[in-house]
C-alpha angles and dihedrals in degrees: 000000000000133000128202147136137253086275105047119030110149128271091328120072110207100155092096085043091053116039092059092068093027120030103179087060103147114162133336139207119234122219121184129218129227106282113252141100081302106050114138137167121234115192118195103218121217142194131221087267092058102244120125118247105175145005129221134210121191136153130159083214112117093220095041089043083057092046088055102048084042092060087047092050094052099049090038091072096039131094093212139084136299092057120189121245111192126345122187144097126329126182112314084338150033132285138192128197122215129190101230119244117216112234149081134259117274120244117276134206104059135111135216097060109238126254092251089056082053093054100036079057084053104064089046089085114113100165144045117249124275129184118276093269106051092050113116098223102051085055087063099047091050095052087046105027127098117241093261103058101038082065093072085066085069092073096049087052097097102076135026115267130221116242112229147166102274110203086203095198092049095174139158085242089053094058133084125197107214122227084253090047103253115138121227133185131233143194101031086181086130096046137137130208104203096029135165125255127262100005088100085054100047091041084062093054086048088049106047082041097053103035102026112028096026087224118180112258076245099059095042092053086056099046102050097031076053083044104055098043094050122092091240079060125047086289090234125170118271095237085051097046089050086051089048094051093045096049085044103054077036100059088030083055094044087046097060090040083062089055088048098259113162131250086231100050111119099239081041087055095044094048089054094047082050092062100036091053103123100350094157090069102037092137085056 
């Protein structure tokens, strides 16, 4: 972590990027991310009354530099906080710039999601529903996707689906609690803007079972595959909430392969346990 102030910050100058937007910028702390193709750098941005009025994500990387646009995209076309302030270029790379949200991350570990998470997805939908094949989304898997994959659609195909902002990495760490109690989410690097419902919330199952609760792959398939089917959850079908959870380890999988992330890697290996669980009955 670096500190500096609004003349001298580095190698990037973000003094001229900043105080168009916000003025009072006085000084900001660096953090760095891990290196990698997605390294990026995110500058919390104060005033002279030492309260943080921004915050700054920039990175030269090509892949960092898409998971920056992506983010802008996304809240761009979204009527909650944290609202962008100014995206472009910025020295030999890309920046965003986000208005803070005042808060601390929710507690994590625990299953089922509480009602507030399932309120803060709803409110992700931008879109009424289409059939299968017109959603945006689903054109683009199958374009990207392997064979394999693309065969789960088959059991979403018998009703029309909503399109809607999809977080992509819809974790306990990327969500705030407001001091009134209301839950935000962050870091929308991952995100999509025409997305496809439910994979954000089945990702989060996958998340608080892997990392937090060092659930089996086993045991995570049939708890969110439970999950989503109930009518605490979205009451799918069962055929369509196995479908969900394997699109969902399958995207989160595809996502970190993008950052350079190995095969081999342990949460790699686990995502891909979690879709192959019972392959042989998938129109079950």
């Amino acid at each position: 972590m670096i500190i500096a102030n609004r003349k001298k910050s580095g190698s990037i100058d973000i003094k001229g990027f900043v105080r168009e937007v916000l003025p009072e910028f006085s000084w900001a702390v660096f953090s760095v991310g891990v290196p990698g193709k997605a390294q990026k750098i995110t500058a919390q941005l104060w005033n002279d009354r030492n309260q943080v009025i921004g915050y700054l994500k920039y990175s030269s990387k090509p892949i960092a530099c898409d998971r920056i646009a992506r983010e802008y995209a996304v809240l761009s076309q979204l009527n909650v906080q944290p609202r962008p302030l100014k995206f472009g270029p910025l020295s030999k790379g890309t920046a965003l710039l986000i208005e803070p949200i005042q808060g601390k991350h929710i507690g994590g570990g625990t299953l089922p999601p509480e009602p507030a998470i399932l309120t803060l997805l709803d409110q992700y939908a931008i879109a009424k529903p289409v059939p299968l094949d017109e959603h945006p989304w689903v054109q683009t898997f199958q374009q990207t996707a392997e064979p394999f994959a693309v065969k789960w659609l088959e059991a979403l195909d018998r009703r029309p689906w909503p399109i809607v902002a999809l977080h992509g990495d819809f974790s306990p760490w990327n969500l705030l609690r407001s001091p009134d109690g209301k839950i935000f989410a962050i870091d929308w690097e991952y995100g999509v803007p025409e997305g496809f419902p439910y994979l954000d919330l089945a990702y989060y199952i996958l998340q608080v079972a892997y990392w937090c609760l060092h659930y089996t792959p086993t045991q995570a398939w049939e708890y969110a595959v439970e999950f989503l089917s109930s009518r605490s959850g979205p009451n799918l079908t069962l055929a369509e909430a196995k479908a969900i959870v394997r699109l969902s380890a399958y995207q989160g999988y595809q996502f970190m392969l993008e950052d350079g992330h190995s095969l081999e890697e342990k949460p790699q290996y686990w995502r891909s346990k979690v879709w192959e669980h019972e392959l042989c009955n998938i129109s079950n």
